[in-house]
PyMOL CGO cylinders between C-alpha atoms (Angstrom):
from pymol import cmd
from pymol.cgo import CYLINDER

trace = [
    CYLINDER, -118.90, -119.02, 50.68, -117.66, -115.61, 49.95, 0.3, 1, 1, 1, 1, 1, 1,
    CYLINDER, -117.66, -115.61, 49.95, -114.65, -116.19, 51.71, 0.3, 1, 1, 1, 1, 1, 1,
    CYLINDER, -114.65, -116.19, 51.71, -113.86, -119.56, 50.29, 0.3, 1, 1, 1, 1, 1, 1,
    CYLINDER, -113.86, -119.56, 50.29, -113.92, -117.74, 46.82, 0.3, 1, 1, 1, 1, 1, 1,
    CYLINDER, -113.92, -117.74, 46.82, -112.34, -114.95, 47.58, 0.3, 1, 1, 1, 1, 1, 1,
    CYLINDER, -112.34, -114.95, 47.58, -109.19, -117.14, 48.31, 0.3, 1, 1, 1, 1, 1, 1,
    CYLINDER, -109.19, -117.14, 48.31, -109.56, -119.03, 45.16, 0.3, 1, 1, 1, 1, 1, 1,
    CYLINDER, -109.56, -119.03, 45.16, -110.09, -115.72, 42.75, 0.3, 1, 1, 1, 1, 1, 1,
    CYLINDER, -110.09, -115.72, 42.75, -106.94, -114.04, 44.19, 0.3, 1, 1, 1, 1, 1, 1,
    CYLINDER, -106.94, -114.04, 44.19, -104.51, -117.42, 45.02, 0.3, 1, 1, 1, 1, 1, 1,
    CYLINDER, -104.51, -117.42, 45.02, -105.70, -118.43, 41.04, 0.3, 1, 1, 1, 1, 1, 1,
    CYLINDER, -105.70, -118.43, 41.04, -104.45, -114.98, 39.52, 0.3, 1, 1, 1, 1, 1, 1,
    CYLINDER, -104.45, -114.98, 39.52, -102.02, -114.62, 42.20, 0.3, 1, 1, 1, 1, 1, 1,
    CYLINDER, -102.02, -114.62, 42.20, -103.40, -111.00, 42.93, 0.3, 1, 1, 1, 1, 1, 1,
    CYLINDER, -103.40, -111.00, 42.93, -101.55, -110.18, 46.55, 0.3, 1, 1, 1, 1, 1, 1,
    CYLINDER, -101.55, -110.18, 46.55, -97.80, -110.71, 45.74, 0.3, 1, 1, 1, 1, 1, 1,
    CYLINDER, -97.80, -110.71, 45.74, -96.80, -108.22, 48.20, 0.3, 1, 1, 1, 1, 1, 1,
    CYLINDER, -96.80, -108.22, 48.20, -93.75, -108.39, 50.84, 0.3, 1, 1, 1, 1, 1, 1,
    CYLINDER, -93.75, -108.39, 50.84, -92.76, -111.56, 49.28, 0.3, 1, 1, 1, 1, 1, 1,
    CYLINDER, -92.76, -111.56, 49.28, -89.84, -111.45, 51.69, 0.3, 1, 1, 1, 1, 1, 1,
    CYLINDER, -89.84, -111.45, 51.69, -91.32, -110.63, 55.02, 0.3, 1, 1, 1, 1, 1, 1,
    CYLINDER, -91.32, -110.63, 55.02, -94.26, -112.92, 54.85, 0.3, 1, 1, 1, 1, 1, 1,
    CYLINDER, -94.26, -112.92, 54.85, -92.79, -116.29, 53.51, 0.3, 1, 1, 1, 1, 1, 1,
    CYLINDER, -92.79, -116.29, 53.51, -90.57, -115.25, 56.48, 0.3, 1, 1, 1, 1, 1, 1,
    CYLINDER, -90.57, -115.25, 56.48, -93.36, -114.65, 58.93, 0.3, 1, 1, 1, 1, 1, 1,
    CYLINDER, -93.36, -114.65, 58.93, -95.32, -117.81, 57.80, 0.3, 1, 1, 1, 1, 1, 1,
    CYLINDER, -95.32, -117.81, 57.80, -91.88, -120.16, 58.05, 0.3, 1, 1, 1, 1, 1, 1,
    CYLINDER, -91.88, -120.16, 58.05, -92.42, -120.82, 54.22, 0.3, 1, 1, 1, 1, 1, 1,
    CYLINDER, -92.42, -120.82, 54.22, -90.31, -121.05, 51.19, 0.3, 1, 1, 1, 1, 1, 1,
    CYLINDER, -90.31, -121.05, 51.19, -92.59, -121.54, 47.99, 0.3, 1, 1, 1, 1, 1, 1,
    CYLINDER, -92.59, -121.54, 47.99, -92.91, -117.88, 46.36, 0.3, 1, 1, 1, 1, 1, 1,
    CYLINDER, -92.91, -117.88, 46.36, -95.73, -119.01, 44.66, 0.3, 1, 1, 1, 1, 1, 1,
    CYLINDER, -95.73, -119.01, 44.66, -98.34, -118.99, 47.96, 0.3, 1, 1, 1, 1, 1, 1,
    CYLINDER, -98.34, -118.99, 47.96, -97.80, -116.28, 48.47, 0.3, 1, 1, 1, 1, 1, 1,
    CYLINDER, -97.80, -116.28, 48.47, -101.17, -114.99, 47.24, 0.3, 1, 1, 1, 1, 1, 1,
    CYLINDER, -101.17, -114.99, 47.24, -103.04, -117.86, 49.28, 0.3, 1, 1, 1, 1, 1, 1,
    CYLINDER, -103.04, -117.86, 49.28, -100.89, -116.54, 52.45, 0.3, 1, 1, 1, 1, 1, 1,
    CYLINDER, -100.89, -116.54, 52.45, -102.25, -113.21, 52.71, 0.3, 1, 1, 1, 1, 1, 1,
    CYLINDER, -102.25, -113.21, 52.71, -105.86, -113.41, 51.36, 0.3, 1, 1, 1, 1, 1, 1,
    CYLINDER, -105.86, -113.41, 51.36, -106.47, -116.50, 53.97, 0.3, 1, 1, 1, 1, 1, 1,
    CYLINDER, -106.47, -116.50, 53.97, -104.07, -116.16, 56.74, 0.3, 1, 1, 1, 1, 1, 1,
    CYLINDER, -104.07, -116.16, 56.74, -104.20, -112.51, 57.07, 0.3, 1, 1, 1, 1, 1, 1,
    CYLINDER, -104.20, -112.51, 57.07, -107.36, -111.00, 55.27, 0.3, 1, 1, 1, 1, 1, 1,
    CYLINDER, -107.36, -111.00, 55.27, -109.77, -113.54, 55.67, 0.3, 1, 1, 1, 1, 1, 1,
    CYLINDER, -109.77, -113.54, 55.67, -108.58, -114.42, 59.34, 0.3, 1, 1, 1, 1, 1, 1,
    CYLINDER, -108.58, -114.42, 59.34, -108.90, -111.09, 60.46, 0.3, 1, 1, 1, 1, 1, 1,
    CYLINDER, -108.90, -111.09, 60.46, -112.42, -110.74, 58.70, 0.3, 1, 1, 1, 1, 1, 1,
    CYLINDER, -112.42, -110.74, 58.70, -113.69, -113.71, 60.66, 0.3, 1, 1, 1, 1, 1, 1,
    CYLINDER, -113.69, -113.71, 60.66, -112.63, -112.58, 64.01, 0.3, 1, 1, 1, 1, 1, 1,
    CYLINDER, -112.63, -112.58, 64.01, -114.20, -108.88, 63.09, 0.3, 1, 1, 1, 1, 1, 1,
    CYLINDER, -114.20, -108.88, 63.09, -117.48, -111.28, 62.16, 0.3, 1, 1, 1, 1, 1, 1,
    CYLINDER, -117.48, -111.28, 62.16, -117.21, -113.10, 65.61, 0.3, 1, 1, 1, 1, 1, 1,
    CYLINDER, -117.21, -113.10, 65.61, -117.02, -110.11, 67.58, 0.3, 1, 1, 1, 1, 1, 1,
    CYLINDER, -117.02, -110.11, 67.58, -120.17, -108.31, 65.86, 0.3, 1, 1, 1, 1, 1, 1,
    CYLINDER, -120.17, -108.31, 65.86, -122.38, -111.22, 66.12, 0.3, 1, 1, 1, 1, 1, 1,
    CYLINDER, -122.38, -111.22, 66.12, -121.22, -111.56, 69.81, 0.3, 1, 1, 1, 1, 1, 1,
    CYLINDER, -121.22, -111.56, 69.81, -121.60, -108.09, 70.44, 0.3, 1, 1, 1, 1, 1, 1,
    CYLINDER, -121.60, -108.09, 70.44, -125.16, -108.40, 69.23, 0.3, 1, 1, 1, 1, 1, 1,
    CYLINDER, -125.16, -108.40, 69.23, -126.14, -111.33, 71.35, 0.3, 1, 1, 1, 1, 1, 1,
    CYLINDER, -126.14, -111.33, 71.35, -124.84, -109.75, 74.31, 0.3, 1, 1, 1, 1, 1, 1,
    CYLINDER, -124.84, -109.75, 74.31, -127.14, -106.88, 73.06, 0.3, 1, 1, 1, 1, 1, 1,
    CYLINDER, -127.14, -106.88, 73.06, -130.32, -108.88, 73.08, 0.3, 1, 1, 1, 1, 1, 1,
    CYLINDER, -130.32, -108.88, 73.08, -129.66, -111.64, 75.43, 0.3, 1, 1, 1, 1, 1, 1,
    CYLINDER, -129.66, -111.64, 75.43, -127.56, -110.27, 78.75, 0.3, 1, 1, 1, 1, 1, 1,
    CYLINDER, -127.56, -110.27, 78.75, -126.93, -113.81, 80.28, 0.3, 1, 1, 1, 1, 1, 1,
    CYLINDER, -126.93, -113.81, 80.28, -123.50, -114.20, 78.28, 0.3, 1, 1, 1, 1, 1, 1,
    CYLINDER, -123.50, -114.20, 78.28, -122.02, -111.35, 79.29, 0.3, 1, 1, 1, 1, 1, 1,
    CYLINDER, -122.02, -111.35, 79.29, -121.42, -113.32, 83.03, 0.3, 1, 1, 1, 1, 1, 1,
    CYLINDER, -121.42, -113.32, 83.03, -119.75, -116.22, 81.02, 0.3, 1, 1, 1, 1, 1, 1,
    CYLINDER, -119.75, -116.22, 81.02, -117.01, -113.44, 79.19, 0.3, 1, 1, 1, 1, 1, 1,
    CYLINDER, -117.01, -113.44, 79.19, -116.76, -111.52, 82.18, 0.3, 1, 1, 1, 1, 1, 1,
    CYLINDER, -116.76, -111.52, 82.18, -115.57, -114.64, 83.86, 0.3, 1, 1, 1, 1, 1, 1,
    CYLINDER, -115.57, -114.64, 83.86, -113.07, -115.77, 81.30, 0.3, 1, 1, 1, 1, 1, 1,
    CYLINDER, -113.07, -115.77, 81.30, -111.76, -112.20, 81.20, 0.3, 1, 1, 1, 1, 1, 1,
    CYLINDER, -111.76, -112.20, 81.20, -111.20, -112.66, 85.01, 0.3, 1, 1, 1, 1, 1, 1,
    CYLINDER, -111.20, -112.66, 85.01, -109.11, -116.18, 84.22, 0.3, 1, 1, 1, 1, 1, 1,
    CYLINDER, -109.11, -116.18, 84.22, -107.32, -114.38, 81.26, 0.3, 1, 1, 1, 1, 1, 1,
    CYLINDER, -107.32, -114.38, 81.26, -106.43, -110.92, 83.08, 0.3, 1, 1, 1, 1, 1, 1,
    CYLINDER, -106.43, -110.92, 83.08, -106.90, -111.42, 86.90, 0.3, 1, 1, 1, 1, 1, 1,
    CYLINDER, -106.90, -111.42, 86.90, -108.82, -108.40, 87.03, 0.3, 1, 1, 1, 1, 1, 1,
    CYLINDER, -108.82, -108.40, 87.03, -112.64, -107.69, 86.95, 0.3, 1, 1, 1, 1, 1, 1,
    CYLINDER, -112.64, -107.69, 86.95, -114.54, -106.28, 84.36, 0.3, 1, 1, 1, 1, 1, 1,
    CYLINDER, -114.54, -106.28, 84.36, -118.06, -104.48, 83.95, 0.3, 1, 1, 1, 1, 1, 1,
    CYLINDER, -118.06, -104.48, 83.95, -118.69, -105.05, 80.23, 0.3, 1, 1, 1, 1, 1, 1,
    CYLINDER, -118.69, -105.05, 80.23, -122.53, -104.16, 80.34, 0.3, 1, 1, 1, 1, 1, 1,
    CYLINDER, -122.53, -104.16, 80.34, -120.99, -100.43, 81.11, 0.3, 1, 1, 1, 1, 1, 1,
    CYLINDER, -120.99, -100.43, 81.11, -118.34, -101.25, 79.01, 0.3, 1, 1, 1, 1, 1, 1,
    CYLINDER, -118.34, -101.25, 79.01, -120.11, -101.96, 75.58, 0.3, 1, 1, 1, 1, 1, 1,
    CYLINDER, -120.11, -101.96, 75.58, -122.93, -99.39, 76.83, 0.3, 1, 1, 1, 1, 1, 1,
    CYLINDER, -122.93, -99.39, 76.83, -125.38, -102.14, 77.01, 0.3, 1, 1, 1, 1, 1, 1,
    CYLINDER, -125.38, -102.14, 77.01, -128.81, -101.31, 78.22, 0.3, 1, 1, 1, 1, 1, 1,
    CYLINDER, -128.81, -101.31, 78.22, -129.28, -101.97, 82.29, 0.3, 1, 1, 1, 1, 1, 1,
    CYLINDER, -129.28, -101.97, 82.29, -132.95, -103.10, 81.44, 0.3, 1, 1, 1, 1, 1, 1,
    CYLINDER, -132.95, -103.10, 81.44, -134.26, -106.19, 79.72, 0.3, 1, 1, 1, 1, 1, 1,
    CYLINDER, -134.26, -106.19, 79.72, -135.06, -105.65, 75.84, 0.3, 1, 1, 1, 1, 1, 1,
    CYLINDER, -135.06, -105.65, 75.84, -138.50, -107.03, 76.24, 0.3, 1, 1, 1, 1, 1, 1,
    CYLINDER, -138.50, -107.03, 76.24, -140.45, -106.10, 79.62, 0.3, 1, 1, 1, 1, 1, 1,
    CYLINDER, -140.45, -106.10, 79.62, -141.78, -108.74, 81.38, 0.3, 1, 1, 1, 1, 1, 1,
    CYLINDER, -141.78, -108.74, 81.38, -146.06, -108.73, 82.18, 0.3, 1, 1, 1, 1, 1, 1,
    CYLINDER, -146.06, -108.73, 82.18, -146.84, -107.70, 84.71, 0.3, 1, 1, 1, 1, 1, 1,
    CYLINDER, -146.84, -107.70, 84.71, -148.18, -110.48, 87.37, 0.3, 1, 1, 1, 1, 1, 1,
    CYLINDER, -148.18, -110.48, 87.37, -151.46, -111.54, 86.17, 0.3, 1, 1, 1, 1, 1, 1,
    CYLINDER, -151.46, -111.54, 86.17, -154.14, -110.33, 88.68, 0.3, 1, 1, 1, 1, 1, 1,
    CYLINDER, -154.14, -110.33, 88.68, -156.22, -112.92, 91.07, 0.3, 1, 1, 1, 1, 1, 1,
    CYLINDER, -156.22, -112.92, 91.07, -159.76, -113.51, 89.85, 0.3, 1, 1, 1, 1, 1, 1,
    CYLINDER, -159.76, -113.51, 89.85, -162.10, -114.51, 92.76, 0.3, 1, 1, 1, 1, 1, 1,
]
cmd.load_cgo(trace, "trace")
C-alpha cells in the first residue's frame, strides 16, 4: 500500500525529474513526462522490495534453518561453487527452541 502511493504522490506532481536524458535512455523510452513514474517504481520502489525480500528471508533462515539447504543449493546451480551460509550470515549452530528431553519410562 505504501508503495503503491508512493508512486502515485510523486508520478502525480512529477517530483523525480532527474537525468531526464540517461534514464528515458536506460528504460528504451521516449515520453519525458514518465519520467517521475520511472524512477520512483522502477528504481526506488524495485530496489526497496528486493531490500524487503532479503530481510524477511534473512529472518526465516534465522528462526527456521531448513531453507538455508534449499539457497545453498541454488547458489551451487548459480555459481558452481559451495557455500556455508549458516557461517556466512552468523546464524546460530543450535536450534532456536530446544527440543524435551525424551520423556522418561514409567513402570
Amino acid at each position: 500500500m505504501f508503495r503503491t502511493a508512493f508512486i502515485s504522490i510523486v508520478t502525480g506532481n512529477q517530483l523525480m525529474d532527474w537525468f531526464s536524458e540517461a534514464i528515458l535512455f536506460v528504460f528504451g523510452e521516449t515520453d519525458p513526462h514518465r519520467m517521475s513514474f520511472l524512477i520512483s517504481d522502477r528504481i526506488i520502489s524495485q530496489l526497496g522490495a528486493v531490500v524487503a525480500l532479503m530481510a524477511i528471508t534473512y529472518l526465516v533462515v534465522r528462526e527456521l534453518p531448513e531453507p538455508l539447504t534449499i539457497l545453498e543449493d541454488i547458489l551451487y546451480l548459480l555459481t558452481g561453487e559451495d557455500h556455508d551460509l549458516q557461517a556466512t550470515l552468523d546464524l546460530p549452530r543450535e536450534p532456536a527452541v530446544e527440543q524435551p528431553e525424551a520423556a522418561t519410562k514409567s513402570d
